[in-house]
ROLUMGU-442495 format. One record per residue (C-alpha): residue in one letter; residue number from 1; x, y, z. Coordinates in Angstrom, 1 decimal, padded with zeros to 4 digits. Example, Ala and Ser with C-alpha at 12.3 -4.5 7.8 and 13.67 -1.06 7.14 Angstrom:
  resn  resi       X       Y       Z
     a     1   012.3  -004.5   007.8
     s     2   013.7  -001.1   007.1
***
This chain:
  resn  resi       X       Y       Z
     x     1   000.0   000.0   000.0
     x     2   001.6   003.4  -000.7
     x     3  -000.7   006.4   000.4
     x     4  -000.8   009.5  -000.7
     x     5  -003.0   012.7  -000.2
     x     6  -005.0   014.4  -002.8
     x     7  -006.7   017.7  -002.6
     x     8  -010.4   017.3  -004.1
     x     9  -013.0   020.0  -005.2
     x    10  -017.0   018.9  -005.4
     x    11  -019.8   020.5  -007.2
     x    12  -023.5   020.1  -006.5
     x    13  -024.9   020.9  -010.0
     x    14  -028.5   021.1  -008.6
     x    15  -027.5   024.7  -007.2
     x    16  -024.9   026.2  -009.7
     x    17  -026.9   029.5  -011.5
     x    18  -024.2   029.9  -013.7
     x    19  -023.5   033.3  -012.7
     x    20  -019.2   032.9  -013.9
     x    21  -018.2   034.6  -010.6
     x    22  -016.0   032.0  -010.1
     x    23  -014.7   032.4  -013.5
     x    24  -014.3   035.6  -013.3
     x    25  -012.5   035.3  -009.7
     x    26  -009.9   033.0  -010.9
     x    27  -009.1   035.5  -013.9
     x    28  -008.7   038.3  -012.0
     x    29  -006.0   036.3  -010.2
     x    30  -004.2   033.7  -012.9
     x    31  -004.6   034.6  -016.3
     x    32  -004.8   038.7  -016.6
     x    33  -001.5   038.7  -018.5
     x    34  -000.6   038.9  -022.3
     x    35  -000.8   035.9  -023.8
     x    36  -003.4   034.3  -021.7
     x    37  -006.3   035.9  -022.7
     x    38  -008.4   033.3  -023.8
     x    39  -007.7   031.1  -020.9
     x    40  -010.1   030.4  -018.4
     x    41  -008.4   027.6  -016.1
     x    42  -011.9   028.3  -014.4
     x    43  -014.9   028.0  -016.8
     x    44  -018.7   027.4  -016.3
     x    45  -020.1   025.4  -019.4
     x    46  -024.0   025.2  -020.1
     x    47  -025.3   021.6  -020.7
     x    48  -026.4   020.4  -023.5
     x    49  -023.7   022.4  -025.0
     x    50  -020.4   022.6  -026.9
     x    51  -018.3   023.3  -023.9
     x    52  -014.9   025.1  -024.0
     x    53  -012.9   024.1  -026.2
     x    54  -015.8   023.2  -029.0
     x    55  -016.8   019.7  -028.9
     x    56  -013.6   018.9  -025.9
     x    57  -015.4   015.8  -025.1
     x    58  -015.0   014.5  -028.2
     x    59  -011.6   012.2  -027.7
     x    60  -011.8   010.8  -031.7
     x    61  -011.5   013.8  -032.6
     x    62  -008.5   015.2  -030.0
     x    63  -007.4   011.9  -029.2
     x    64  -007.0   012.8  -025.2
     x    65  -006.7   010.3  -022.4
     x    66  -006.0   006.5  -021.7
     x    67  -007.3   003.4  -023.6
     x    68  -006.9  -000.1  -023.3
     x    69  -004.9  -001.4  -025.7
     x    70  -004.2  -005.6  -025.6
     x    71  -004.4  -005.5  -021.6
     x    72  -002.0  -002.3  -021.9
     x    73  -002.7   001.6  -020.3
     x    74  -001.7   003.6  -022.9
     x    75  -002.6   007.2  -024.1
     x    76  -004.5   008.0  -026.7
     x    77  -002.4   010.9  -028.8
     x    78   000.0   007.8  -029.0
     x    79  -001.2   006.3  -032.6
     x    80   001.4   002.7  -033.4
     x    81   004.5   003.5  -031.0
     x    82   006.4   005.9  -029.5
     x    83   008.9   006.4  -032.3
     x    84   006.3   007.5  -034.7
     x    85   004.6   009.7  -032.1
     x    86   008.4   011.2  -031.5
     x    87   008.6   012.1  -035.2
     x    88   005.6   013.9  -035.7
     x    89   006.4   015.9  -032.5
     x    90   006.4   019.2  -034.5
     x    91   003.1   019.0  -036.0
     x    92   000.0   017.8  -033.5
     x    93  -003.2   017.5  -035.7
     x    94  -005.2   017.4  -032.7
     x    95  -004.5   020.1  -030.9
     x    96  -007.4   022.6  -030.2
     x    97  -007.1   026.3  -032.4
     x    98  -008.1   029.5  -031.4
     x    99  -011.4   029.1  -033.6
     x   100  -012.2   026.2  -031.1
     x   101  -011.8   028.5  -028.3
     x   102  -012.3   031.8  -029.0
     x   103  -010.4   035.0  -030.4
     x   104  -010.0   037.2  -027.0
     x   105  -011.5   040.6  -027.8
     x   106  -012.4   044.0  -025.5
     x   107  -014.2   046.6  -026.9
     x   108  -013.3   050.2  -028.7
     x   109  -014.4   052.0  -025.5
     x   110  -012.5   054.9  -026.1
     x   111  -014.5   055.9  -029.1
     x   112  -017.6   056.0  -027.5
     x   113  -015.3   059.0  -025.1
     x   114  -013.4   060.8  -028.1
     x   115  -016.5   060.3  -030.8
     x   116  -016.7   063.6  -032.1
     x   117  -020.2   065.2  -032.1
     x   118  -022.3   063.8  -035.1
     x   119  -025.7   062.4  -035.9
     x   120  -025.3   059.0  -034.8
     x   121  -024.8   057.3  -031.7
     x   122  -020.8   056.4  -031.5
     x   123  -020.2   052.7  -031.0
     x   124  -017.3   050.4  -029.6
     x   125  -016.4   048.0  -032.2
     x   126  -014.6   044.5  -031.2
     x   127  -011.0   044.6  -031.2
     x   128  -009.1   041.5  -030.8
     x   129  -006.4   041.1  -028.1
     x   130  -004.2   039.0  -030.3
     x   131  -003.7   041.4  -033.2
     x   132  -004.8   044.9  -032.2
     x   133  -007.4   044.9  -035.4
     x   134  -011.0   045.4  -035.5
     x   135  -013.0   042.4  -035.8
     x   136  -015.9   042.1  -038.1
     x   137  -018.4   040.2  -035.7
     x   138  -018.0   037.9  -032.6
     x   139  -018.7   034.3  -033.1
     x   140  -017.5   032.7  -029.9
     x   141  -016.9   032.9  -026.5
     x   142  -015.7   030.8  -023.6
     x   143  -019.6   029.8  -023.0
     x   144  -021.3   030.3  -026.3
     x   145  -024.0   028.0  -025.3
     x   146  -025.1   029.8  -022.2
     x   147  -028.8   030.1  -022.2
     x   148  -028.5   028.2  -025.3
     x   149  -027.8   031.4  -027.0
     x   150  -025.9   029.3  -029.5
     x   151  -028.6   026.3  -029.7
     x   152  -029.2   024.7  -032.2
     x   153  -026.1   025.3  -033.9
     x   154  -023.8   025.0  -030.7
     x   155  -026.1   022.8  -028.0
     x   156  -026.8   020.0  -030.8
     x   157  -023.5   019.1  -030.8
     x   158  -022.9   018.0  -026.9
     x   159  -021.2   014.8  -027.7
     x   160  -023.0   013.6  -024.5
     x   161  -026.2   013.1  -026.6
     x   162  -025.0   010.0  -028.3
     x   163  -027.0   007.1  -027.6
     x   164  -030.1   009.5  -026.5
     x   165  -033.4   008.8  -027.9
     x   166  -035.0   011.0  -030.5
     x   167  -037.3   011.7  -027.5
     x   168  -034.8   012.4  -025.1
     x   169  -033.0   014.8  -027.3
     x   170  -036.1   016.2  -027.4
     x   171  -036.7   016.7  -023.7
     x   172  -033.5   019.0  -024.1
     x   173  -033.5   020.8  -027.6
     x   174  -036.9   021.8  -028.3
     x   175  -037.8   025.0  -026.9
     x   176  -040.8   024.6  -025.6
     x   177  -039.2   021.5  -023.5
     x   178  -035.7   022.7  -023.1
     x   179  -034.0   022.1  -019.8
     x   180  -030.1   022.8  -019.1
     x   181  -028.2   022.8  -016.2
     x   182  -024.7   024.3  -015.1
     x   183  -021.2   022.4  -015.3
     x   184  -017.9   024.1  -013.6
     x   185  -014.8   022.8  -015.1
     x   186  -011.1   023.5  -013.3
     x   187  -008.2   021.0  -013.7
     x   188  -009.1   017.7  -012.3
     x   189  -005.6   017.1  -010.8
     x   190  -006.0   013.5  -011.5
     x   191  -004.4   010.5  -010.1
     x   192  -003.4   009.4  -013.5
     x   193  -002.9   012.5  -015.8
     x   194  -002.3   012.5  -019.2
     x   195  -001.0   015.4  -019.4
     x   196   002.4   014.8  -017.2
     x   197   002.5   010.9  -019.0
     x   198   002.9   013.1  -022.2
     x   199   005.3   015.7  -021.5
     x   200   008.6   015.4  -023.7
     x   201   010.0   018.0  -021.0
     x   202   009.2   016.7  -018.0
     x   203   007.9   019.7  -017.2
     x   204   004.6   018.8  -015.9
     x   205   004.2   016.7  -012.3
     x   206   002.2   015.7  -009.8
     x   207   003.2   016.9  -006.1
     x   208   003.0   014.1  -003.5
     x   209   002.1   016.2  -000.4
     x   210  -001.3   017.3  -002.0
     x   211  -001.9   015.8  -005.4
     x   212  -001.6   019.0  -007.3
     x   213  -000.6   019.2  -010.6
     x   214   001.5   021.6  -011.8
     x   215   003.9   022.9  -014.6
     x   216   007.6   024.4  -014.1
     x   217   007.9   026.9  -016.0
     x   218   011.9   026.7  -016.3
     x   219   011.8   023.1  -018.0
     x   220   008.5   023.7  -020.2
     x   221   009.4   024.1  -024.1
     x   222   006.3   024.2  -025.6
     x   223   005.7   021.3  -027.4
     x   224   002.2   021.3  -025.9
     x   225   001.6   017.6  -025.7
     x   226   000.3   018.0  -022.5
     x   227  -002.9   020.2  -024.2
     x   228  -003.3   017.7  -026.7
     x   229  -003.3   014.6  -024.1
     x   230  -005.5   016.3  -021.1
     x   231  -009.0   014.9  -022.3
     x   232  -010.5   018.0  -020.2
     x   233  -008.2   020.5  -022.1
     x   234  -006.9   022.4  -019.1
     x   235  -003.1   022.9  -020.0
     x   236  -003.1   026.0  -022.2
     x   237  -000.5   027.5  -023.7
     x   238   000.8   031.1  -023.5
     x   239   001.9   032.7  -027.2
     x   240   003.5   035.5  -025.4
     x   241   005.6   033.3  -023.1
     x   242   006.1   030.8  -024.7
     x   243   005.0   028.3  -022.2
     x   244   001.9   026.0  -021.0
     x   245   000.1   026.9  -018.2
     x   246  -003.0   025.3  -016.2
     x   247  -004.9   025.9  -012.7
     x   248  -002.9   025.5  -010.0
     x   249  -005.6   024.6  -007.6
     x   250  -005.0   028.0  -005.9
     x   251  -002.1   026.1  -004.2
     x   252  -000.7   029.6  -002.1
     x   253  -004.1   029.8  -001.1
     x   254  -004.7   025.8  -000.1
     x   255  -001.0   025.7   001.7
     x   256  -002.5   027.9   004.5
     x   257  -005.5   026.5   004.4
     x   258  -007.7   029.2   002.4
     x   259  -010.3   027.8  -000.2
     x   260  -009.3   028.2  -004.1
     x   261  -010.5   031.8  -005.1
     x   262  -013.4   030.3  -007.2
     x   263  -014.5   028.2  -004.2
     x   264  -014.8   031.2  -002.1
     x   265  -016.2   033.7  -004.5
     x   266  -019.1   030.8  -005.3
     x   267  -022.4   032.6  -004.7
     x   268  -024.1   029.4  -004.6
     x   269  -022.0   027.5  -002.3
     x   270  -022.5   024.7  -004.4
     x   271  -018.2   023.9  -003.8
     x   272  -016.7   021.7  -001.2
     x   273  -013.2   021.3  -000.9
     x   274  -011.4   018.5   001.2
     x   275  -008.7   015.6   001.2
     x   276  -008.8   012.6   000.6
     x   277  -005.8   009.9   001.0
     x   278  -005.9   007.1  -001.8
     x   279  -003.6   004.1  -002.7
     x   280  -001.2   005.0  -005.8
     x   281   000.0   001.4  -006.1
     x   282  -003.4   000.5  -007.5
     x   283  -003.7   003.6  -010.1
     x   284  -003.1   001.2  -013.3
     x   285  -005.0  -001.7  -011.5
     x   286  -007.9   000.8  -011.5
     x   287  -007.9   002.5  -014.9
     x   288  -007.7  -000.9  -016.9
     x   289  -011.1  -001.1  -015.5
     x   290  -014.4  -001.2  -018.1
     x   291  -016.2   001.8  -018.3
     x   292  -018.7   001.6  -016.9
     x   293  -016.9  -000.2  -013.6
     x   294  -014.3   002.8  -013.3
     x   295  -016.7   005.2  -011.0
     x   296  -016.9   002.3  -008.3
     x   297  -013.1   001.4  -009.2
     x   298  -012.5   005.0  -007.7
     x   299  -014.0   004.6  -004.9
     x   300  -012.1   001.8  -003.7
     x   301  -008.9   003.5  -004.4
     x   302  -009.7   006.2  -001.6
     x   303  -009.3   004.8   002.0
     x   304  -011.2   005.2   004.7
     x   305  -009.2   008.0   006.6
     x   306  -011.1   006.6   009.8
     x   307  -009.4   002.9   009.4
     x   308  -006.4   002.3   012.2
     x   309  -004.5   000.7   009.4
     x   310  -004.5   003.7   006.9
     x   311  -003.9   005.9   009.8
     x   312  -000.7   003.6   010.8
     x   313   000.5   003.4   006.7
     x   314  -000.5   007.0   006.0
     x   315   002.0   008.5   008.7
     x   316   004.7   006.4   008.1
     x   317   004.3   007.6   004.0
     x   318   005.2   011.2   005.4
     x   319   001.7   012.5   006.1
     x   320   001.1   014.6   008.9
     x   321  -001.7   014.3   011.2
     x   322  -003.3   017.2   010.5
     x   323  -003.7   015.9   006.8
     x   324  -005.2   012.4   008.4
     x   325  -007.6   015.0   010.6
     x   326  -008.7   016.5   007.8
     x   327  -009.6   013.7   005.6
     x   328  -011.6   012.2   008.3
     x   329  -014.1   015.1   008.1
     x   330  -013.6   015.8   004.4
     x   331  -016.9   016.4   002.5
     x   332  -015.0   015.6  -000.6
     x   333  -014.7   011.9   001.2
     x   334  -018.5   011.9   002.7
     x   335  -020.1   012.9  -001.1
     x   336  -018.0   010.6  -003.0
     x   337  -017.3   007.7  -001.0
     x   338  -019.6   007.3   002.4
     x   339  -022.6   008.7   000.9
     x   340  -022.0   008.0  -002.8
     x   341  -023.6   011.0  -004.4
     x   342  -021.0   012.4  -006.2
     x   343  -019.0   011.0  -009.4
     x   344  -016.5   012.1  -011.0
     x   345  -016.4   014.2  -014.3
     x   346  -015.7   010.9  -017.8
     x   347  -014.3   008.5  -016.0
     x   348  -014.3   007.4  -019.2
     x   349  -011.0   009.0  -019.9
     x   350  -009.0   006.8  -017.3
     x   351  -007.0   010.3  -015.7
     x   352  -009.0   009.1  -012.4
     x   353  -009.7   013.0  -012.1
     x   354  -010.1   013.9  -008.4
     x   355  -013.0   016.6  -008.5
     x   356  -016.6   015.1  -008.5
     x   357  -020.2   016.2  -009.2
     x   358  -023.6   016.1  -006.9
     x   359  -026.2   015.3  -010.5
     x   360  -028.6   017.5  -010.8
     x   361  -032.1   016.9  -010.1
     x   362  -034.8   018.0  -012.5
     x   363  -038.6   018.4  -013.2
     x   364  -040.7   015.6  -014.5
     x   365  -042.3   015.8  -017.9
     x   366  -045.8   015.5  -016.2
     x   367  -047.4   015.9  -013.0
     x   368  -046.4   012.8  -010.8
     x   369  -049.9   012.7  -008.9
     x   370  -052.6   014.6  -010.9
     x   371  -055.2   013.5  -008.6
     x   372  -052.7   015.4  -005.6
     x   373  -052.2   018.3  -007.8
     x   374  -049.0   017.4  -009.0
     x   375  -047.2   016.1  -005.6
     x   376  -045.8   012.4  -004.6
     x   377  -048.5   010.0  -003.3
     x   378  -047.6   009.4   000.7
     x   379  -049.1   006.2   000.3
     x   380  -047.0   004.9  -002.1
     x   381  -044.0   002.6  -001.7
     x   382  -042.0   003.8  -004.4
     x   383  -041.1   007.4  -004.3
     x   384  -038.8   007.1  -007.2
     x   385  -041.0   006.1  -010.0
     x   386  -040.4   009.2  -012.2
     x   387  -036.7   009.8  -012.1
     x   388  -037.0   008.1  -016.0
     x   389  -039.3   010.8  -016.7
     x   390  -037.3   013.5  -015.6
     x   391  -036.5   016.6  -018.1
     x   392  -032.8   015.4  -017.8
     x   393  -032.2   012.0  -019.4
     x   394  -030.2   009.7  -017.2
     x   395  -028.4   008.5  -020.1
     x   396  -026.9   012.4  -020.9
     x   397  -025.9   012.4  -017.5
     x   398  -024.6   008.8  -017.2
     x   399  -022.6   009.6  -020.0
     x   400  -021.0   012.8  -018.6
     x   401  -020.5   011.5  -015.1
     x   402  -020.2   007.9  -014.5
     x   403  -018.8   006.0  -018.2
     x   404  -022.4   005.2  -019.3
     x   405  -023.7   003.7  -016.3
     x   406  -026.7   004.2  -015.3
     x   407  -027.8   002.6  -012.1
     x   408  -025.2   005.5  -010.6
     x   409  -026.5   008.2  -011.2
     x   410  -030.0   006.7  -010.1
     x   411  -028.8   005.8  -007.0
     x   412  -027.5   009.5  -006.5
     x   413  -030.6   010.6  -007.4
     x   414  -032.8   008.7  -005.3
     x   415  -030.4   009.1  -002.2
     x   416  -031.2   013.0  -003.3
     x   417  -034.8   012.6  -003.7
     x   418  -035.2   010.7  -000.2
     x   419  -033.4   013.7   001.5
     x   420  -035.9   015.9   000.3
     x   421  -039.0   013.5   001.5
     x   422  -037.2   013.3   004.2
     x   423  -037.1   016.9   005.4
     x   424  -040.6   017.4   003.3
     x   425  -042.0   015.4   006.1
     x   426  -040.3   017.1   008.8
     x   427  -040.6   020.7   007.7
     x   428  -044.2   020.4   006.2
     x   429  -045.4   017.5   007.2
     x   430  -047.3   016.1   005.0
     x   431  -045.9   012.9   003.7
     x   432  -046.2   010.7   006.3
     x   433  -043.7   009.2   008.4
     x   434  -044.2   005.1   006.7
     x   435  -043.0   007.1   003.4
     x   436  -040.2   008.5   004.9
     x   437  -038.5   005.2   006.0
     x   438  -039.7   003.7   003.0
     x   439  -037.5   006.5   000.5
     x   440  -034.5   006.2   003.0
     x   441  -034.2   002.3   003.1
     x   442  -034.7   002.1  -000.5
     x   443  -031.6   004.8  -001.2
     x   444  -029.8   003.1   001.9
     x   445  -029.4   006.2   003.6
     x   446  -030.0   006.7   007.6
     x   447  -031.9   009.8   009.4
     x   448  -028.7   010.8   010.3
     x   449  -027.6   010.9   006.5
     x   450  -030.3   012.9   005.5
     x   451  -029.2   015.4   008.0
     x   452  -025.5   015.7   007.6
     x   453  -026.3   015.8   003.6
     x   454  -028.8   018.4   004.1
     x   455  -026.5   020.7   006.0
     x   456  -023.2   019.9   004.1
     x   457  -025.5   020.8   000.6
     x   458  -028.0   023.5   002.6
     x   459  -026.4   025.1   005.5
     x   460  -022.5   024.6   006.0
     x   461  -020.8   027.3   007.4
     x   462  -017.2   028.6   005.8
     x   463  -015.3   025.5   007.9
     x   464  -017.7   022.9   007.4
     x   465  -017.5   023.4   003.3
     x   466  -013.6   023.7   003.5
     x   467  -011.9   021.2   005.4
     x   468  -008.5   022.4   004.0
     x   469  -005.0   021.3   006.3
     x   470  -002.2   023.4   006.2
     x   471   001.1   022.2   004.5
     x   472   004.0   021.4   006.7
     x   473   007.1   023.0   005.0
     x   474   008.7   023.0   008.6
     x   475   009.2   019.3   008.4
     x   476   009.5   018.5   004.9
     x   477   013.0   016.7   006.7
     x   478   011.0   014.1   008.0
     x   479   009.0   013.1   004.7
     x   480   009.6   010.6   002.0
     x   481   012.2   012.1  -000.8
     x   482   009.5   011.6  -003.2
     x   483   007.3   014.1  -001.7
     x   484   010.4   017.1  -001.0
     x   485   010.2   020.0  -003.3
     x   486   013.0   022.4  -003.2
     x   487   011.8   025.9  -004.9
     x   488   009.1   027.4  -006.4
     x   489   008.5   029.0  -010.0
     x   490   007.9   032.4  -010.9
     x   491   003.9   032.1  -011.0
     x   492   004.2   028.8  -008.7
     x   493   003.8   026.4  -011.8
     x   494   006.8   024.3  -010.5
     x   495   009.8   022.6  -008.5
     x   496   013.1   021.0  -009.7
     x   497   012.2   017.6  -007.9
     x   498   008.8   016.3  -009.4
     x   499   007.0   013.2  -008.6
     x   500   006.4   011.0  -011.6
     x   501   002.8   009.4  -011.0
     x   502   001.5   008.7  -014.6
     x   503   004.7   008.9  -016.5
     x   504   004.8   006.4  -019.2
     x   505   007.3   007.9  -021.4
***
């Protein structure tokens, strides 16, 4: 067993209003400079949508990620072997252009100062960021899809419709039935990342005291493999500097035990951020896994922070107790693991990303009880009859959150669905107490569950949502080599000593 710690962000989807301020938080911060304009290590995507990059869930056509390849892990940008990779390293057809993201732009504001006086109202054109010109029209952003402002052309295109019905694209296309929800995107920060396996450089690695990845900026030489090989497209690379950069995790922030500046600026709340402490040995054990087995494959891979054993193996590995502390209360650990609500974004992908996602809920087509003016029966035994007929397919979401299957996401769902019977009963009371047992036995959640994931999702104070340890630079001394860093880079992309999780160069 060789434990390690990993810092790990969760979203509840069912509260996100897409609003960017944690977009626009994080930008303030990371990505103000020239050359990283169009970079949002932060961005909010609207679903069904397009996402940012276009169509970046599409691995035939980016080729990003692991397959399985005759019982052997491998990544995806690698097409026969390594030598023929190597000699095509200066030309990388399937790497994302500016027309997939956007061309940055501000506005001629100036004219609409200096105008002079005239019959018409002055105007500010578009001017891109990139070249100084005018631009003729705008036609793209980092969320073109929001409000499906781009659908049909844009929203159409959410590779996470494949395999829907004609009905159940229905249900999320046609206007007079369209429903869309809110997905956050940062770095995953995975436990198997493509991106550092791909790097010629060696410039990208993951740090062993909190799982982070990161990019030094002295050793990066831009051959950008590690934006063609993050399935998520997250590395982006500066045309000023030269360089690739990605989210950082707010790691200054996280090492005194602040939340990431997108976590705090959230005006929904809907982020948690905690540790969790997992079992590297079994990282390629776990991401040979089928599809649709990966999700539960995860789980097992994080250990119970609570268990004598994994307290014993987890300090002699280097990690303080304050770490262990932590991940016994993490949230990120309760969602994902104890109360299994959350999943992580395409598992799919085999990165083992380590930021997961509450599902959303979402109406029904149709009244569930006409005859009760469109409320549940409470003398029913099966609350949980509708959740096929609800305005999100389980399929879409099955295939963005859990590798196609869909028995997880309706157990999340139904675990959610109880917790709302149950405090429907105890708020309004009028569901009836035989219901109430009957919805939490058939999730397989206690009283006691419905109210810690009530208050973690409704009501957590500042401490309960971010369960954040401190790092201990003081006695880096005492820890494994593997997890010593010696110096930090100019924006904190990177050390000199690295830990090599994933590298299969």
């Amino acid at each position: 067993m060789d434990i390690r710690a990993q810092l790990s962000m969760s979203f509840n989807l069912d509260k996100c209003i897409g609003c960017h301020t944690c977009s626009i938080s994080c930008k303030n911060i990371w990505t103000t400079r020239q050359g990283a304009e169009y970079m949002w290590w932060n961005n909010v995507e609207t679903k069904p949508g397009a996402g940012f990059p276009l169509t970046w869930e599409d691995q035939e056509r980016y080729r990003g990620g692991w397959e399985v390849n005759n019982g052997n892990l491998r990544l995806k940008l690698i097409k026969g072997n390594k030598l023929r990779t190597l000699a095509s390293i200066f030309f990388q057809p399937n790497l994302p252009t500016i027309d997939d993201y956007y061309e940055p732009f501000t506005y001629d504001y100036q004219n609409l100062f200096n105008a002079p006086a005239g019959d018409d109202q002055p105007v500010a054109r578009p001017k891109s960021l990139i070249t100084g010109e005018f631009m003729e029209k705008i036609a793209l952003g980092p969320n073109w899809d929001d409000d499906f402002g781009g659908s049909p052309l844009y929203g159409s295109n959410d590779p996470n419709l494949k395999g829907l019905s004609d009905s159940q694209k229905e249900m999320l296309t046609k206007f007079h039935k369209l429903f869309y929800f809110y997905v956050p995107r940062i770095c995953n920060h995975c436990l198997n990342p493509a991106c550092v396996a791909s790097c010629p450089s060696g410039a990208l690695y993951k740090r062993g005291e909190d799982g982070i990845v990161l990019i030094d900026q002295d050793t990066c030489r831009a051959w950008r493999f590690c934006v063609s090989a993050c399935p998520y497209k997250k590395p982006f690379y500066n045309w000023a500097t030269g360089k690739s950069e990605k989210c950082i995790f707010c790691y200054p922030r996280t090492e005194t035990g602040q939340p990431n500046a997108c976590a705090h600026a959230c005006v929904g709340r809907i982020r948690t951020v905690g540790a969790l402490l997992y079992d590297a040995e079994r990282i390629e054990e776990i991401a040979k896994l089928p599809d649709d087995k990966l999700v539960d494959g995860m789980r097992d891979i994080i250990l119970d922070p609570s268990d004598p054993n994994v307290i014993e193996a987890a300090r002699k590995a280097g990690i303080e107790d304050n770490w262990i502390a932590a991940a016994q209360d993490s949230p990120a650990y309760n969602l994902f693991k104890k109360w299994r609500i959350s999943m992580p974004h395409h598992p799919e992908f085999r990165t083992l990303p380590m930021n997961f996602y509450v599902p959303p809920l979402s109406p029904i087509l149709h009244q569930a009880k006409a005859d009760r003016g469109g409320l549940f029966d409470p003398e029913t035994d099966d609350f949980f009859n509708e959740i096929d007929k609800m305005r999100i397919p389980v399929k879409f979401l099955a295939n963005l959150m859990s590798g196609g299957n869909e028995s997880l996401i309706i157990e999340s769902l139904k675990k959610q669905m109880a917790v709302r019977i149950y405090w429907r009963q105890k708020r309004v009371g009028d569901v009836g107490e035989g219901a109430v047992k009957s919805a939490l036995s058939s999730s397989g959640l206690t009283a006691q569950d419905a109210e810690d994931i009530y208050r973690l999702n409704s009501l957590a104070t500042h401490k309960e949502r971010f369960i954040i340890p401190e790092t201990h630079r003081e006695a880096k001394s005492t820890m494994d080599p593997r997890l010593m860093y010696e110096k930090r880079g100019t924006i904190g992309f990177g050390t000199k000593k690295k830990e090599t999780i994933g590298r299969q160069w």
